[in-house]
Every structure is written in C-alpha cells, then in structure tokens.
N, CA, C and O atoms as CSV, one atom per row, in Angstrom:
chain,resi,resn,atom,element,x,y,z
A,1,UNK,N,N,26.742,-11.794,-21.937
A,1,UNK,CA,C,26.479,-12.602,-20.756
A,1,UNK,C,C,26.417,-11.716,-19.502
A,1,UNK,O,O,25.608,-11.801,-18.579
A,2,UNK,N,N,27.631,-10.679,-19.681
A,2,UNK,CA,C,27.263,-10.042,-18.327
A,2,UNK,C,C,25.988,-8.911,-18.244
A,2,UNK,O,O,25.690,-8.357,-17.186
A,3,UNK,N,N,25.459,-8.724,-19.214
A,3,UNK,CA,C,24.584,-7.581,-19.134
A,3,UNK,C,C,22.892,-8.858,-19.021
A,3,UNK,O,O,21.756,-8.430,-18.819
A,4,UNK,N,N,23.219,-10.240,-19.201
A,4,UNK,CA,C,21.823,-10.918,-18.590
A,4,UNK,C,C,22.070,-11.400,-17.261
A,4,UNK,O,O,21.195,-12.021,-16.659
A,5,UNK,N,N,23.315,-11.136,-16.700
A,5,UNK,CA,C,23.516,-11.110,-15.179
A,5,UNK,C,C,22.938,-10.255,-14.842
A,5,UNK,O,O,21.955,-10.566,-14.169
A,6,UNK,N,N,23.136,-8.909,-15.050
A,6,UNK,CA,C,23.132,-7.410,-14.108
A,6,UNK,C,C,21.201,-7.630,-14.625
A,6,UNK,O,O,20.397,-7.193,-13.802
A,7,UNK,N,N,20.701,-8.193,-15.753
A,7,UNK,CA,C,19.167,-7.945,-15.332
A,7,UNK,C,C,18.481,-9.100,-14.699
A,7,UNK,O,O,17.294,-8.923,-14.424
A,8,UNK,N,N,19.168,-10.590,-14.334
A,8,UNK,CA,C,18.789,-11.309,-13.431
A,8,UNK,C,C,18.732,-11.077,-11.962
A,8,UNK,O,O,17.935,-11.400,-11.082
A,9,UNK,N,N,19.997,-10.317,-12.001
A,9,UNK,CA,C,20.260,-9.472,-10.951
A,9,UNK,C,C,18.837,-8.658,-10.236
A,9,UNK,O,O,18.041,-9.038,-9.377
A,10,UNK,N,N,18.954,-7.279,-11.092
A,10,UNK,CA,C,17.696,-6.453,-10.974
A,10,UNK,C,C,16.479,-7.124,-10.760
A,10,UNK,O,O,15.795,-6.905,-9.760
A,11,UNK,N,N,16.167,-7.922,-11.629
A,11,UNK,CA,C,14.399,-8.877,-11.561
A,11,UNK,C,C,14.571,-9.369,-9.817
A,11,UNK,O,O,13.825,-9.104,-8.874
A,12,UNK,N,N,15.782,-10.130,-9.844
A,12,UNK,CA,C,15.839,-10.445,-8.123
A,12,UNK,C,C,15.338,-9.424,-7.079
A,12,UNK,O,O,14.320,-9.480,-6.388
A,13,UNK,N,N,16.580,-8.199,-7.148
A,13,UNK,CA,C,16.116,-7.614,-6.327
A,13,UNK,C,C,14.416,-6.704,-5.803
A,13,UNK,O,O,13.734,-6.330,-4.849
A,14,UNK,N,N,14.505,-6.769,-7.135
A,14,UNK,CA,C,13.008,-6.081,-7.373
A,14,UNK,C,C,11.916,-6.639,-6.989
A,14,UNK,O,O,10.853,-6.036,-6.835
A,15,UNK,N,N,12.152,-8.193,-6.751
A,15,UNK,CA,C,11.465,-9.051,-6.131
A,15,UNK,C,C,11.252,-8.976,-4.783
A,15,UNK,O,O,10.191,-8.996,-4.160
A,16,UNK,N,N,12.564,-8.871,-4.344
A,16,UNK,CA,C,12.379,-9.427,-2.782
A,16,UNK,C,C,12.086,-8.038,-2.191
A,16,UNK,O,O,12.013,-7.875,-0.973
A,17,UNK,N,N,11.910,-6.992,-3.117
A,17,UNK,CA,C,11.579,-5.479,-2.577
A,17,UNK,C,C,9.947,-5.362,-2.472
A,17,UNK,O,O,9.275,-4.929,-1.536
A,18,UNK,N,N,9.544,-5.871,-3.694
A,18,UNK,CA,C,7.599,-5.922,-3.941
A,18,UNK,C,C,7.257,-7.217,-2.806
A,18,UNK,O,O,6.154,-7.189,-2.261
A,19,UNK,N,N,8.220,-8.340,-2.470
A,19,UNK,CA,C,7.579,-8.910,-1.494
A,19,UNK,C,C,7.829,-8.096,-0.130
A,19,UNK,O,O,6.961,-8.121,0.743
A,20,UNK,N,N,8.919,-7.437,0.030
A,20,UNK,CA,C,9.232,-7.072,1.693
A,20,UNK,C,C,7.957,-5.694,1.910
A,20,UNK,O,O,7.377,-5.392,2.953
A,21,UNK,N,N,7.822,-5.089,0.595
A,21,UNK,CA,C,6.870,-3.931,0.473
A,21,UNK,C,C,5.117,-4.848,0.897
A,21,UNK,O,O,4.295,-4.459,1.727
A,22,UNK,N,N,5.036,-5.844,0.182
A,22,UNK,CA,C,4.057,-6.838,0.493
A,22,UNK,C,C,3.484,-6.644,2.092
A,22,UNK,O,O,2.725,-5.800,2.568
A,23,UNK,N,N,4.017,-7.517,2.552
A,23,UNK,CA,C,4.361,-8.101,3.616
A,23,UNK,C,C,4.079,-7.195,4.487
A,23,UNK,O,O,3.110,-7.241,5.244
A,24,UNK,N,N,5.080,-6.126,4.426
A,24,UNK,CA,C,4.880,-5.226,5.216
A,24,UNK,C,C,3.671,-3.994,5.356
A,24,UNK,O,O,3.641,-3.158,6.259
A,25,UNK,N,N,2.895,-4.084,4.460
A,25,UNK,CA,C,1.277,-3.569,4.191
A,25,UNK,C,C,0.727,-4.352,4.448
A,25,UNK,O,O,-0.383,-3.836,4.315
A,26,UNK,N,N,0.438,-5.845,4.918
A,26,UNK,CA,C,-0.407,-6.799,5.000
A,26,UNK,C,C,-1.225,-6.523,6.489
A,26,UNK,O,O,-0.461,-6.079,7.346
A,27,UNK,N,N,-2.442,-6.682,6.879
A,27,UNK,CA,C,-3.291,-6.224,7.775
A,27,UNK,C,C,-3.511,-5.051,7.967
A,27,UNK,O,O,-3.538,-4.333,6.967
A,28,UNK,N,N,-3.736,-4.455,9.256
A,28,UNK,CA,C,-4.127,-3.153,9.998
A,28,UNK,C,C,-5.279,-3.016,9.983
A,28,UNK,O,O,-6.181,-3.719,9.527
A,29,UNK,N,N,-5.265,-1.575,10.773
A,29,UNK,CA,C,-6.879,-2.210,11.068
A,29,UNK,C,C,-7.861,-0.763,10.302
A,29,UNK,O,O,-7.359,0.343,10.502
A,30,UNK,N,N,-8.503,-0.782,9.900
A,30,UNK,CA,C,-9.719,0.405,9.360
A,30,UNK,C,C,-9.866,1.657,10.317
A,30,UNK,O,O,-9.831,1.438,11.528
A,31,UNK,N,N,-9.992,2.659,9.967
A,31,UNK,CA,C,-9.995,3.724,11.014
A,31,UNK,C,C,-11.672,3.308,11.723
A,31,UNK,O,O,-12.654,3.079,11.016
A,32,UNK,N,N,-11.672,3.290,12.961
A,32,UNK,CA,C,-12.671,3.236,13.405
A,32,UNK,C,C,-14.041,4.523,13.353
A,32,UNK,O,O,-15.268,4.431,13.374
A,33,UNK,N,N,-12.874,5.930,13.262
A,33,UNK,CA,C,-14.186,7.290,13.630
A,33,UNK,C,C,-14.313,7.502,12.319
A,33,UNK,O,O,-13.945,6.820,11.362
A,34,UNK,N,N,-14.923,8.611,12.386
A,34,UNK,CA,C,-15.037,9.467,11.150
A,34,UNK,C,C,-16.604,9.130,10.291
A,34,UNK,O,O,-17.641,8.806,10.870
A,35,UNK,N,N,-16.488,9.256,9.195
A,35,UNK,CA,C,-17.098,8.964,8.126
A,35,UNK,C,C,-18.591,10.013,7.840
A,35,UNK,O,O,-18.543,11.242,7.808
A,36,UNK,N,N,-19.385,9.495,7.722
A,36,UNK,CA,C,-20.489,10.277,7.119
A,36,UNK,C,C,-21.649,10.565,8.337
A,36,UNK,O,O,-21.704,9.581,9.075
A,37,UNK,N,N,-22.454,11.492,8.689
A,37,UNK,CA,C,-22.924,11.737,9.703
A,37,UNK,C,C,-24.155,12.776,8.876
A,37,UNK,O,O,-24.105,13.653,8.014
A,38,UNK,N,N,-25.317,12.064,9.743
A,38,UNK,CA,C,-26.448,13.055,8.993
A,38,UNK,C,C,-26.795,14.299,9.940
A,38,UNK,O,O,-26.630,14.462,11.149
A,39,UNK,N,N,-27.337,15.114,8.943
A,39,UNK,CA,C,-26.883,17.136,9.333
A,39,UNK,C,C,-28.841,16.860,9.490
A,39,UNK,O,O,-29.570,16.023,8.958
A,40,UNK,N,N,-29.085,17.788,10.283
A,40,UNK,CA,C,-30.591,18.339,11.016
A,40,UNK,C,C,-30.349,19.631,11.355
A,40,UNK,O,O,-29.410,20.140,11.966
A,41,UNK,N,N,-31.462,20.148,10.806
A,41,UNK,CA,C,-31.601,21.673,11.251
A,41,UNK,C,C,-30.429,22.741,11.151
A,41,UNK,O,O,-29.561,21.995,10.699
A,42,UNK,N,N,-29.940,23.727,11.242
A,42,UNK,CA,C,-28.927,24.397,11.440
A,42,UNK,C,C,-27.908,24.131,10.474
A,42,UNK,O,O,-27.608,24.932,9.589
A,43,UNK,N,N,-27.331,22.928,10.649
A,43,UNK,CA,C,-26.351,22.065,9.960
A,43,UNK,C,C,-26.343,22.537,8.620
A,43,UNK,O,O,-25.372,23.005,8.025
A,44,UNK,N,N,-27.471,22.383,8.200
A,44,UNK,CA,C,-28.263,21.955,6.373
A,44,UNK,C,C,-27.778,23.798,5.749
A,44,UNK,O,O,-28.000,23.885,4.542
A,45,UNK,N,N,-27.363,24.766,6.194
A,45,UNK,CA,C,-27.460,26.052,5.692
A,45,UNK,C,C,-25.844,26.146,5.467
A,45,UNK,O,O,-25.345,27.170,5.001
C-alpha cells in the first residue's frame, strides 16, 4: 500500500510540473529579424 502511495504521489507531482512547465511556454512572440536574405554579386563567391 505504501509503495502505491509514493507512485500516486510521483504521477501527481509530475503533473502539476508538465502543467506549470506548460503554461509557462505558452505564447511569445517569433523573432522578428533574421532569416534568409538573397546574395547579388560579390556575395555569391
């Protein structure tokens, strides 16, 4: 009995860890700069 405590236990906590981990990644925003940029002349060597 006590060893399906200590893993009701664990499943709990593990829970409210993948939700607080959740939660706390939810939105933001996309990097606005960067990305791919086309090369002319000079660039291309």
């Amino acid at each position: 009995m006590k060893a399906l405590k200590r893993a009701v236990l664990a499943l709990g906590i593990g829970g409210l860890v993948a939700a607080a981990l959740r939660l706390r990644g939810s939105g933001g925003v996309p990097p606005q700069g960067g990305g791919w940029r086309e090369l002319s002349g000079p660039d291309l060597r």
